[in-house]
KELOKOL-370591 format. One line per field, with one value per residue (C-alpha): residue number from 0; x, y, z. Coordinates in nm, 4 decimals. Layout:
// residues N
n = NUM|...
u = X|...
v = Y|...
w = Z|...
***
This chain:
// residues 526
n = 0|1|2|3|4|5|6|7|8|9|10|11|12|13|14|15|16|17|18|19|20|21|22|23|24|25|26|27|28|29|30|31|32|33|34|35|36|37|38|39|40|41|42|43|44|45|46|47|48|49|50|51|52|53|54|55|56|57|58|59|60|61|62|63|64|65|66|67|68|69|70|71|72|73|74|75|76|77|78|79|80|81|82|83|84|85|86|87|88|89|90|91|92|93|94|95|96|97|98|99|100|101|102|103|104|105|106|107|108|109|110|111|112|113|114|115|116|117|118|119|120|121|122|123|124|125|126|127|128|129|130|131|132|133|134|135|136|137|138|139|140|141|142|143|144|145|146|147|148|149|150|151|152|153|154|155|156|157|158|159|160|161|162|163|164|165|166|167|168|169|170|171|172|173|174|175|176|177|178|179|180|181|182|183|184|185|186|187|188|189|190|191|192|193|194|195|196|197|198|199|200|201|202|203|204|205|206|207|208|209|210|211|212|213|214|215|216|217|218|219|220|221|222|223|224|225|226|227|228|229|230|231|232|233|234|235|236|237|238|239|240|241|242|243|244|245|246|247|248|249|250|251|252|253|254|255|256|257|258|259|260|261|262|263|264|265|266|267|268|269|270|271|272|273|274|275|276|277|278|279|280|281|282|283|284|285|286|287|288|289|290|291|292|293|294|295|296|297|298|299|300|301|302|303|304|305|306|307|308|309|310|311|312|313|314|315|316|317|318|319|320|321|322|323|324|325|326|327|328|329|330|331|332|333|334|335|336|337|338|339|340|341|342|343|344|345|346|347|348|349|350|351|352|353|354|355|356|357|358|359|360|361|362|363|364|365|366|367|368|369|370|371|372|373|374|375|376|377|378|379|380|381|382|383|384|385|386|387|388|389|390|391|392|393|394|395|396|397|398|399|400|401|402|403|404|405|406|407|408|409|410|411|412|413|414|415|416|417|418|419|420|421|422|423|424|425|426|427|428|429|430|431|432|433|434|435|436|437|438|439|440|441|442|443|444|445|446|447|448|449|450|451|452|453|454|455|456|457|458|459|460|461|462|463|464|465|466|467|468|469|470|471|472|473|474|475|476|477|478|479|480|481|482|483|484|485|486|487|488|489|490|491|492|493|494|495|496|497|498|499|500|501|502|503|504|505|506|507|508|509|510|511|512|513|514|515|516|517|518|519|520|521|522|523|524|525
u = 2.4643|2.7574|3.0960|3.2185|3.5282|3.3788|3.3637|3.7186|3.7611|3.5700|3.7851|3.9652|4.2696|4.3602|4.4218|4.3004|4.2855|4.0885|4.3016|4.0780|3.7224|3.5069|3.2190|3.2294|3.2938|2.9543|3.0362|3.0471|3.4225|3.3802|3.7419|4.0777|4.3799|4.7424|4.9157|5.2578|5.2256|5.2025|4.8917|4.6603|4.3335|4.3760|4.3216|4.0478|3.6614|3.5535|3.4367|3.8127|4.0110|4.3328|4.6468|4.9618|5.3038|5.4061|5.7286|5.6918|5.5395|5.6308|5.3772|5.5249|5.4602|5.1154|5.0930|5.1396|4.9141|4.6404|4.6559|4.6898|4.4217|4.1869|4.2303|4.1292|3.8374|3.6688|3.7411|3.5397|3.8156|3.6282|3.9429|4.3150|4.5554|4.8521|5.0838|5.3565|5.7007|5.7647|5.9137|5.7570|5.7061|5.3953|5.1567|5.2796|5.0703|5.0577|4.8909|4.6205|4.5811|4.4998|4.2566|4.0723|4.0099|3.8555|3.6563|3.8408|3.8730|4.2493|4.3504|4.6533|4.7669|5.0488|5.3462|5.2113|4.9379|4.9960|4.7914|4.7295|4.4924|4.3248|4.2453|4.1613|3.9206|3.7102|3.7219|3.5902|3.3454|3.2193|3.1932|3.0163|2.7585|2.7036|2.6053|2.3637|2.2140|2.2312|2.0536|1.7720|1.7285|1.6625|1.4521|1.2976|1.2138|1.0863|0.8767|0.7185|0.6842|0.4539|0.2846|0.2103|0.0652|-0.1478|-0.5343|-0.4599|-0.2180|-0.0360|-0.1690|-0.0413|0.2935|0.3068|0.2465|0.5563|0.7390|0.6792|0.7725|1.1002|1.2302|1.0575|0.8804|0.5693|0.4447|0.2050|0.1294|-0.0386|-0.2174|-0.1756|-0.3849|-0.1200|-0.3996|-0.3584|-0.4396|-0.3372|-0.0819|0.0518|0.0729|-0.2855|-0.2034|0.0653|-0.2115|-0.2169|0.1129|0.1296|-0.1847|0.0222|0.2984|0.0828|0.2484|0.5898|0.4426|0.3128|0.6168|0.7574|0.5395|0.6147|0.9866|1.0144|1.0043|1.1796|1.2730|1.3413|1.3406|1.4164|1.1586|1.3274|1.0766|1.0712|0.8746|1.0666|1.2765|1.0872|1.1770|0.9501|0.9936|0.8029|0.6288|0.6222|0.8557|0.7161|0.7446|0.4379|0.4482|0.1856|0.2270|0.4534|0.5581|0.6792|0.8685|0.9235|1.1924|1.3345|1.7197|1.8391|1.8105|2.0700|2.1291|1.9132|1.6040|1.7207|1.7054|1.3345|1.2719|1.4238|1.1970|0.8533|0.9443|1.0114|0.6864|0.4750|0.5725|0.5270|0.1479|0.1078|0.2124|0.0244|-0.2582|-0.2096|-0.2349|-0.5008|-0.6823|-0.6131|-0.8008|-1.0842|-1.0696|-1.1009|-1.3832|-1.5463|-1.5268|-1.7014|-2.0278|-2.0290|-2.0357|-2.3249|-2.5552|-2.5309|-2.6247|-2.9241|-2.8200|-2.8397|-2.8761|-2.5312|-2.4077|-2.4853|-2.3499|-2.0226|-2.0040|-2.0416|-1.9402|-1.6986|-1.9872|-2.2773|-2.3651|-2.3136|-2.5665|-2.8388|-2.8410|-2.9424|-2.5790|-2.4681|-2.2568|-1.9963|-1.7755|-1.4667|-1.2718|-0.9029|-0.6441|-0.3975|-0.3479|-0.2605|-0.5690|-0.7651|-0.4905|-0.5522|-0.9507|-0.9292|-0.6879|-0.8914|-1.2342|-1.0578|-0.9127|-1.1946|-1.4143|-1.1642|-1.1822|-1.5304|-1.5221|-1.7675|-1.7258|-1.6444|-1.6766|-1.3749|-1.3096|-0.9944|-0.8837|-0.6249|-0.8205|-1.1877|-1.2796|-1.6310|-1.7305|-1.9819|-2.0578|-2.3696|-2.5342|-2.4658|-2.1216|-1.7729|-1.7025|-1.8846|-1.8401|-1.4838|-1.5472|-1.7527|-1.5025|-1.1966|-1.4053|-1.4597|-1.1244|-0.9916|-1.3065|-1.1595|-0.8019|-0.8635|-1.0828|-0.7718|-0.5070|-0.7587|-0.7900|-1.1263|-1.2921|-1.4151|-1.3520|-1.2083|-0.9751|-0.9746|-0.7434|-0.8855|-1.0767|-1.4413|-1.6845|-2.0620|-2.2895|-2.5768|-2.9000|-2.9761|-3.0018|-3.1104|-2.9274|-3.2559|-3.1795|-2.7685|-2.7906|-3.0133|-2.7679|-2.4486|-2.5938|-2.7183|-2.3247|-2.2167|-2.4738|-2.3647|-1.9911|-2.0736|-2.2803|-1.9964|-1.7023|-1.9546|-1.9963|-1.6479|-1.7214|-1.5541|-1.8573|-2.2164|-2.5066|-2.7547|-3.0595|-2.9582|-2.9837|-3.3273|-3.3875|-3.2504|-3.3059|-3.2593|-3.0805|-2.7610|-2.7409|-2.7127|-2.3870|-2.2569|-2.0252|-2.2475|-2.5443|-2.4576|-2.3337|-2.6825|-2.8369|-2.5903|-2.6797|-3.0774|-3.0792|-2.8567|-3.0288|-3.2693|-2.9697|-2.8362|-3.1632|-3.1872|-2.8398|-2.9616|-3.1977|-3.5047|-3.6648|-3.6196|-3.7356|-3.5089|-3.6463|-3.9696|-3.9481|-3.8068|-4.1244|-4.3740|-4.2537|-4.2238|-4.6002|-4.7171|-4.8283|-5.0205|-5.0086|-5.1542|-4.9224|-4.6454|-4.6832|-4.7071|-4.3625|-4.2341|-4.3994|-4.5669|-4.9028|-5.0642|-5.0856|-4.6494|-4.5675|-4.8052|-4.5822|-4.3052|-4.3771|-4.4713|-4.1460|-3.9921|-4.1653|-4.0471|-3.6950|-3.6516|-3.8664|-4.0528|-4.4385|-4.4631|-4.7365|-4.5533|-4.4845|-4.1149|-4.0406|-4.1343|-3.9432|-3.6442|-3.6394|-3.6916|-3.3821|-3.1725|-3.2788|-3.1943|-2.8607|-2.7819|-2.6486|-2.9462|-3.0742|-3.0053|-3.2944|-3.3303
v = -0.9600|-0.7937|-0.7651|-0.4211|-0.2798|-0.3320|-0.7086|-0.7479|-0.5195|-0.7356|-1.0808|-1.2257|-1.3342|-1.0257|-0.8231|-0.5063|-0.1566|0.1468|0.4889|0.7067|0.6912|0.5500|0.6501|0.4977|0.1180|0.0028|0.0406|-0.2973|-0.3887|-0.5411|-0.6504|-0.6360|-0.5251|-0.4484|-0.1811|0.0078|0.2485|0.6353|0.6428|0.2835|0.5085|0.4097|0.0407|0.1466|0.0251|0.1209|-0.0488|-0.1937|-0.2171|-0.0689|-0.2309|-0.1057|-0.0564|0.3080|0.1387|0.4116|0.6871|0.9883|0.8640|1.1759|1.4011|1.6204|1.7582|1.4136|1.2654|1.4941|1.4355|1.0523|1.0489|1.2632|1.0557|0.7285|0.8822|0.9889|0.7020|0.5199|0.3449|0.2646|0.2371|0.2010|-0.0954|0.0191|-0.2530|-0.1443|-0.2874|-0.3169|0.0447|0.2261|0.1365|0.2941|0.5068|0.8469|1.0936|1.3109|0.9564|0.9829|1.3653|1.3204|1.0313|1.1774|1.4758|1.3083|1.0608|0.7744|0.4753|0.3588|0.0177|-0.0567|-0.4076|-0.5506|-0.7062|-1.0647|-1.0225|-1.0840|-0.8995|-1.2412|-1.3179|-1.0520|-1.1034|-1.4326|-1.3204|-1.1012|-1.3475|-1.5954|-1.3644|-1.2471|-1.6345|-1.7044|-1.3888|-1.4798|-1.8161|-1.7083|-1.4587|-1.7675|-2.0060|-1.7345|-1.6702|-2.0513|-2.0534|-1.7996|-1.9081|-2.2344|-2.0847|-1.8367|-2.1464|-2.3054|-1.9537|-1.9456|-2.2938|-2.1896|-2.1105|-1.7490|-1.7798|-1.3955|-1.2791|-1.4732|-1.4478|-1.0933|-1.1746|-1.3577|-1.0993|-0.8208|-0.9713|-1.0871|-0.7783|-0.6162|-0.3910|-0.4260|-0.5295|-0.5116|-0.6726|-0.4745|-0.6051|-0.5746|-0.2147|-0.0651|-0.1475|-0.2855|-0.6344|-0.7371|-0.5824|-0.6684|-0.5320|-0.3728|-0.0336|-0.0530|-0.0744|0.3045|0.3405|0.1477|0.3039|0.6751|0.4693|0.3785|0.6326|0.4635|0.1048|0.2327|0.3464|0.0055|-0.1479|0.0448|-0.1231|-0.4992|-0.7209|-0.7832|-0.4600|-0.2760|0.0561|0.2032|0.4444|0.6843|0.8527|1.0489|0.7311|0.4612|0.3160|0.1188|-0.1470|-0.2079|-0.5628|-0.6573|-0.9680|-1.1937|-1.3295|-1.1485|-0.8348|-0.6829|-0.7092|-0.9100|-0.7063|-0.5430|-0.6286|-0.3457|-0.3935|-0.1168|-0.1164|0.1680|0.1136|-0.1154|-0.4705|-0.6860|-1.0368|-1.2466|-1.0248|-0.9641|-1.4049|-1.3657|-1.1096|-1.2813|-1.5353|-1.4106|-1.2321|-1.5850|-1.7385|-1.4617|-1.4826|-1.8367|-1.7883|-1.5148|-1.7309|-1.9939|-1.7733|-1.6974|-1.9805|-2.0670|-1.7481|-1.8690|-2.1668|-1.9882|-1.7684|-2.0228|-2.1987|-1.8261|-1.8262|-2.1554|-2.0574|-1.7170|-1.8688|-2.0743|-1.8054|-1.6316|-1.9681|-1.9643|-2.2678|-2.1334|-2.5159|-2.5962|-2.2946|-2.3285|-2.6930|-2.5920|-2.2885|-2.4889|-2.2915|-2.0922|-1.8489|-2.0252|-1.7948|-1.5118|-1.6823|-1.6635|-1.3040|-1.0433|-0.9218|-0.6579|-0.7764|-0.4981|-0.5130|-0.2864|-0.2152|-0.0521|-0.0731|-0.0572|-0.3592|-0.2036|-0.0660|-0.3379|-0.4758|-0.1843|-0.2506|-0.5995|-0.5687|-0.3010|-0.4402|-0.8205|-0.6654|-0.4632|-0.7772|-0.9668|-0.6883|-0.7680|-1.1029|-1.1234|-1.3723|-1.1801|-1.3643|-1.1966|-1.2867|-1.0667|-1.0924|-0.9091|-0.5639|-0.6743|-0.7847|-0.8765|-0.8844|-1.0455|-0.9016|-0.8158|-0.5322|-0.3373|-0.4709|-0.3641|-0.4872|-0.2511|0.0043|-0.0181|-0.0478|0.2846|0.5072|0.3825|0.4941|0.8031|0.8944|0.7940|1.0341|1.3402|1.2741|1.2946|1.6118|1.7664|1.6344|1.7815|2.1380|2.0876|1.9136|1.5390|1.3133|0.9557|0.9304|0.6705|0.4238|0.5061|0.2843|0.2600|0.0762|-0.0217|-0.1479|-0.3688|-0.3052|-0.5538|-0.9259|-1.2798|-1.6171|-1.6177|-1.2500|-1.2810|-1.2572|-0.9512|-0.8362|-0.8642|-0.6469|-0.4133|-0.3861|-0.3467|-0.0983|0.1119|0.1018|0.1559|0.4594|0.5596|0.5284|0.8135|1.0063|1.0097|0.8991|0.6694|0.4591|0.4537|0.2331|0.0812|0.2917|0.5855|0.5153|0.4221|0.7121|1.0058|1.0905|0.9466|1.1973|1.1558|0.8236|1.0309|1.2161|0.9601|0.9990|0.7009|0.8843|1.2709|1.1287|0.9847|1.3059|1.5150|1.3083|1.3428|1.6502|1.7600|1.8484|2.0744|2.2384|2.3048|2.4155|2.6754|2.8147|2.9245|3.1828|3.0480|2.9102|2.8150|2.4470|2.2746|2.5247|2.4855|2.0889|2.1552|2.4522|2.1778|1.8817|1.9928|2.1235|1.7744|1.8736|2.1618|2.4072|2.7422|2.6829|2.6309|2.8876|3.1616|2.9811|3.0955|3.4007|3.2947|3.2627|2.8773|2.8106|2.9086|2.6700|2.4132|2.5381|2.4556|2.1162|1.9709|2.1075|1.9163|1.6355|1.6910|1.7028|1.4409|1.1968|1.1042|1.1474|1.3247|1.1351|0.8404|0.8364|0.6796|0.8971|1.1953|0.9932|0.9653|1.3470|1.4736|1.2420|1.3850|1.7402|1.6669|1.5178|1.7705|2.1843|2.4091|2.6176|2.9576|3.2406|3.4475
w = 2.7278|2.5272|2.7121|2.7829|2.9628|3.3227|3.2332|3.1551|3.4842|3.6796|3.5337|3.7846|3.5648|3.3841|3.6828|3.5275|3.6819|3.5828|3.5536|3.3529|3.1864|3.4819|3.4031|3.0217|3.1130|2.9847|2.6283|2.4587|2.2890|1.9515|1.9660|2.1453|1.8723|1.9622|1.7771|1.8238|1.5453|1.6202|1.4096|1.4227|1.3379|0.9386|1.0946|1.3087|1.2727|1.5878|1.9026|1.9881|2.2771|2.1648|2.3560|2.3680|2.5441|2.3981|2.2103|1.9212|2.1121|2.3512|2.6289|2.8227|2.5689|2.6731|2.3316|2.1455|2.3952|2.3683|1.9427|2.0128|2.2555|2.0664|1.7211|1.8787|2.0500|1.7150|1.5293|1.8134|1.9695|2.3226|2.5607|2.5738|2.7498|2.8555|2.9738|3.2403|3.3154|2.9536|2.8170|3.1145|3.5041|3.4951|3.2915|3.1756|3.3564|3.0384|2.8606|3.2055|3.1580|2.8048|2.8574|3.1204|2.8834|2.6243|2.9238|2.6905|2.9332|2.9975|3.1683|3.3159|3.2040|3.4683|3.3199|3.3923|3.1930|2.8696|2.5685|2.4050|2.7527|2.7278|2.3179|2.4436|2.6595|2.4599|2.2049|2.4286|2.5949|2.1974|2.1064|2.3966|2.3350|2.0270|2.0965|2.3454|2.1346|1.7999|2.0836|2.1192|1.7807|1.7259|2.0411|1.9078|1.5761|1.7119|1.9367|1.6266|1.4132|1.6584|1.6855|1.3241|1.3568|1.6133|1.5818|1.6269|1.3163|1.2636|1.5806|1.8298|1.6025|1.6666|2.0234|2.0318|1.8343|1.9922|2.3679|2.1982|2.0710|2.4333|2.1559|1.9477|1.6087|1.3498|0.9876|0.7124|0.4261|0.0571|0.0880|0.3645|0.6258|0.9455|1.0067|1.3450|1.6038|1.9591|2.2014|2.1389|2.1711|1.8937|1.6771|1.6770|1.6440|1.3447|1.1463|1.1409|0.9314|0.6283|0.3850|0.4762|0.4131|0.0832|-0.0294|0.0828|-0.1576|-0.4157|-0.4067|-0.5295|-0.2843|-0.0738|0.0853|0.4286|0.5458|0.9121|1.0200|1.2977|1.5271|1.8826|2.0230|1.9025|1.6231|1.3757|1.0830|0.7734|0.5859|0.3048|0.2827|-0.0652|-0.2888|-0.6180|-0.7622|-0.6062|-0.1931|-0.0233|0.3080|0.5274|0.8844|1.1465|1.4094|1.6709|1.9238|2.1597|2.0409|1.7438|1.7323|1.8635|1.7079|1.9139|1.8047|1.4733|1.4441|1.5684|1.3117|1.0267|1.1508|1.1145|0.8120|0.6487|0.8400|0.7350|0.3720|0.3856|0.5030|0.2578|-0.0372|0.1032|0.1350|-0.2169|-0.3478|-0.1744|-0.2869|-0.6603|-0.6350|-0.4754|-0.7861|-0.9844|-0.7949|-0.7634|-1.1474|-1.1728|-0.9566|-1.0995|-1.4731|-1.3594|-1.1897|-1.5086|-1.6901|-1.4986|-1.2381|-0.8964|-0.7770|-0.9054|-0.8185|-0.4577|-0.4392|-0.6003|-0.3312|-0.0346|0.2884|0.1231|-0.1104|-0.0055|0.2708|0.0226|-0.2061|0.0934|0.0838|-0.1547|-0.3339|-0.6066|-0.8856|-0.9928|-1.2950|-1.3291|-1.6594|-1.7266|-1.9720|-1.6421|-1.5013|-1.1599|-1.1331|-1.0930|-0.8874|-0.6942|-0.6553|-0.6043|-0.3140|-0.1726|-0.1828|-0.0612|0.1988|0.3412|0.3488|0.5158|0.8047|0.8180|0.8016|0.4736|0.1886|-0.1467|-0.5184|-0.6649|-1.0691|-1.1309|-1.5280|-1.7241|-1.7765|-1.6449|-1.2835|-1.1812|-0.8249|-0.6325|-0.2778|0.0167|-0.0696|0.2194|0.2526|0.3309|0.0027|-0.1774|0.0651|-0.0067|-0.4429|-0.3901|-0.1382|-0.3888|-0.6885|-0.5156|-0.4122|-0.7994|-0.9280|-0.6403|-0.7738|-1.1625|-1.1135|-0.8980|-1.1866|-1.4558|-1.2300|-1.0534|-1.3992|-1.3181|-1.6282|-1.6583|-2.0061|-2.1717|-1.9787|-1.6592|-1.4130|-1.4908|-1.2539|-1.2588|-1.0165|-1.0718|-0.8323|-0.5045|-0.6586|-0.5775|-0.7503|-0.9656|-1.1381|-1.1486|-1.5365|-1.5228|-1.2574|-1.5089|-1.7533|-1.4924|-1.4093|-1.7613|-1.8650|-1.6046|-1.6477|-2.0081|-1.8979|-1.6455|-1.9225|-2.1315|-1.8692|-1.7857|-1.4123|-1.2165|-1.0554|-1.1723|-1.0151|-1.2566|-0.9826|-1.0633|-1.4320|-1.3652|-1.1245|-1.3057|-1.6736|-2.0268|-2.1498|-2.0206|-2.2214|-2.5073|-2.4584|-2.6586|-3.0140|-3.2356|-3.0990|-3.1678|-3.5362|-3.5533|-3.4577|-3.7099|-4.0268|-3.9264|-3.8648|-4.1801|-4.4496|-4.2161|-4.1032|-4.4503|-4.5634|-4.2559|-4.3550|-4.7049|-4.4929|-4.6483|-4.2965|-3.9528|-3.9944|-3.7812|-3.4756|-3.5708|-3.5685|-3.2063|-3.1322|-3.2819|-3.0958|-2.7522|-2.7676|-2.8956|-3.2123|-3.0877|-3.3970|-3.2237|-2.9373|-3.1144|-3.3574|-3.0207|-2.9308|-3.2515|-3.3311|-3.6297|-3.8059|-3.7760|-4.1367|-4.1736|-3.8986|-4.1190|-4.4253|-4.2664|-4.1031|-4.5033|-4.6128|-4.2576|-4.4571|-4.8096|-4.7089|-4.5014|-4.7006|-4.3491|-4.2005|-3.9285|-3.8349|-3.7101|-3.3706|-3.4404|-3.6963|-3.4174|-3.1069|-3.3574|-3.4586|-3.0907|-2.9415|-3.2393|-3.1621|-2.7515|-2.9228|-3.0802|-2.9813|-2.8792|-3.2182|-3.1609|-3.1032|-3.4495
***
């Protein structure tokens, strides 16, 4: 425990008595320093014992008193010795008056004490507290090593942690999630802080930041030894940490990074192996695949799974997913086939999953966010995270899935969404597939020389074409549509034919000129 003014009091050899400040003996002395000047607050840091015998000063003064008194008090000076027998018998009672006014504590030293005792015994008493609190830092440490080692790994860590700094604490991932906490309850504590962690991680690691609260008093650390944090450890406390649990912090910080590199490194390799199986599903060798899985993806292989492929020019964003989705299945305990690359990462998860539970919800919060940024107007530019999803698959139909995935993020990047799943392509219609700039050039240049024909006034071919085709070739129908006689829609379908150097009468040639009209801007009503 830290030594304060009653423990000097209270030791035997100095002889000390208490003449003012009672009630303020707890505070802990950081140091004993003698000084005769009329002023020592310049040389002041606060937390001394300030010793003196009044050789320079008017200790009967009141009014110098009260300014002497008052000066050491706010520079944090905790108490004053004042040794008698040496330029006065006893204490002045203006020095006591003045203390007592300011509740500064003031000792009287007798003449057979020396000062050099008493620096000798807060020096001792300091060297001895701070080998107690070194011994329990190491004691500590030891005792969060073998934690770390245990089967329980971070959580019984925390365990330890938390009962050394008689607090709590919690670890949060790479997303700003929770992972594990101790006591339990601090679990909820530590979810409200997630905006704080996230702007931890935003800081290269590593960093620190002091979160000051009505419940408790709480320090951040990030975890990694990169530029991006791997995680974030909190440690909550009701009053700041003294050395003995600042050791045992400085402890599990350096444990915890260790694990999280470790765990890094470890996650590369599975990468690689991930890439491996997912390169031969897609060759068509689900037998290999499945023997180069083993227990780590094999169990994923059992199942049916989606394959999702994401695509940015930003390399954080796909950071972003991929710690997202990865950390969501780890919550669940699900195996995910993650193949991260610079601007392309293709997953392979349960349909059903966290994992793709988590792809969708971040693809939906990224879609909310642009269509806020672009004033209530969804749309994905050009640089922006696009992601598709492939329909429910077997190891038998992962090729078929891939392109699935990659027709829809094609589809999604067009549509300027952020996610788009390869059912609803086949659910909803084709014509969104042609909102498309090679396809509305097509339709231009087809349509063309109908168009420039229209503008000379002679005709309305190119609404005719449109009257004709959506009635099947039905000429008194269409000519109703129009408003004109049979035999002028008939006019005007050979000159449709003339122009464009085309038969009407082959079905292509009418598929062809009815995707360029659906293409294209509505014709106008004449």
């Amino acid at each position: 425990m830290p030594l304060t003014l009653a423990s000097l009091v209270q030791h035997s050899a100095l002889k000390l008595s208490v003449r003012a400040g009672e009630g303020n003996l707890d505070t802990p002395v950081r140091w004993a320093h003698v000084s005769e000047l009329a002023d020592p607050v310049p040389y002041m840091e606060g937390g001394e014992l300030l010793l003196i015998t009044a050789m320079t000063l008017d200790a009967g003064d009141p009014e110098e008193m009260g300014r002497y008194v008052r000066r050491l008090a706010a520079a944090g000076v905790v108490g004053i010795g004042f040794a008698v027998g040496v330029n006065y018998d006893e204490i002045p009672q203006a020095l006591v008056d003045a203390a007592r006014a300011e509740d500064l504590p003031l000792l009287e030293v007798p003449r057979r004490t020396p000062f050099l005792a008493i620096s000798k015994a807060v020096s001792a008493a300091l060297a001895a507290d701070q080998y107690r609190a070194v011994t329990a830092g190491f004691e500590a440490q030891r005792e969060l090593t073998r934690a770390a080692l245990s089967a329980d790994g971070p959580a019984e860590l925390l365990a330890k942690l938390a009962a050394h700094v008689h607090g709590w604490a919690a670890l949060y991932d790479t997303s700003g999630s929770v992972v594990a906490a101790a006591p339990e309850w601090a679990a909820r504590r530590a979810a409200r802080l997630t905006a704080d962690v996230e702007r931890l991680r935003e800081r290269p690691a590593p960093a620190s930041a002091v979160v000051g609260g009505t419940e408790d008093r709480v320090e951040l650390q990030s975890l990694g030894t990169g530029r991006r944090a791997r995680g974030a450890l909190a440690v909550g406390t009701g009053a700041p940490l003294g050395t003995a649990e600042r050791y045992a912090v400085h402890s599990a910080v350096a444990l915890l990074t260790l694990t999280t590199e470790r765990s890094r490194s470890l996650h590369d390799a599975e990468s690689r192996l991930g890439a491996a199986v997912l390169r031969m599903l897609l060759d068509g060798e689900p037998g290999h695949a499945r023997a180069v899985a083993g227990d780590l993806y094999g169990g994923l292989l059992d199942a049916p799974f989606r394959l999702v492929i994401a695509e940015s020019s930003a390399p954080e964003q796909i950071g972003a997913l991929t710690d997202a989705v990865e950390s969501a299945a780890a919550r669940a305990g699900e195996a995910v086939l993650v193949v991260p690359e610079t601007a392309r990462l293709v997953l392979l998860a349960a349909d059903g999953g966290a994992a793709v539970g988590a792809c969708a919800n971040y693809a939906e919060a990224l879609e909310a966010l642009r269509g806020s940024e672009a004033g209530g107007t969804p749309g994905a530019a050009a640089d922006d995270l696009v992601v598709g999803l492939s329909a429910p698959a077997g190891t038998g139909a992962a090729a078929t899935a891939y392109k699935q995935a990659d027709q829809a993020m094609a589809v999604a990047r067009r549509r300027g969404r952020a996610l788009v799943e390869h059912e609803d392509l086949a659910d909803g219609s084709v014509l969104p597939l042609l909102a498309d700039d090679a396809v509305r050039a097509f339709a231009e240049g087809t349509l063309r020389a109908l168009r420039d024909h229209d503008a000379t006034g002679r005709g309305d071919l190119v609404a005719s074409l449109q009257a004709w085709l959506s009635r099947h070739g039905q000429w008194d129908a269409a000519a109703a549509d129009l408003g004109v006689h049979r035999h002028t829609l008939r006019y005007r379908m050979r000159r449709v034919e003339e122009i464009l150097g085309r038969s009407l009468d082959d079905p292509d040639v009418r598929m062809e000129l009815w995707l360029a009209l659906k293409a294209s801007p509505p014709v106008p009503a004449r």
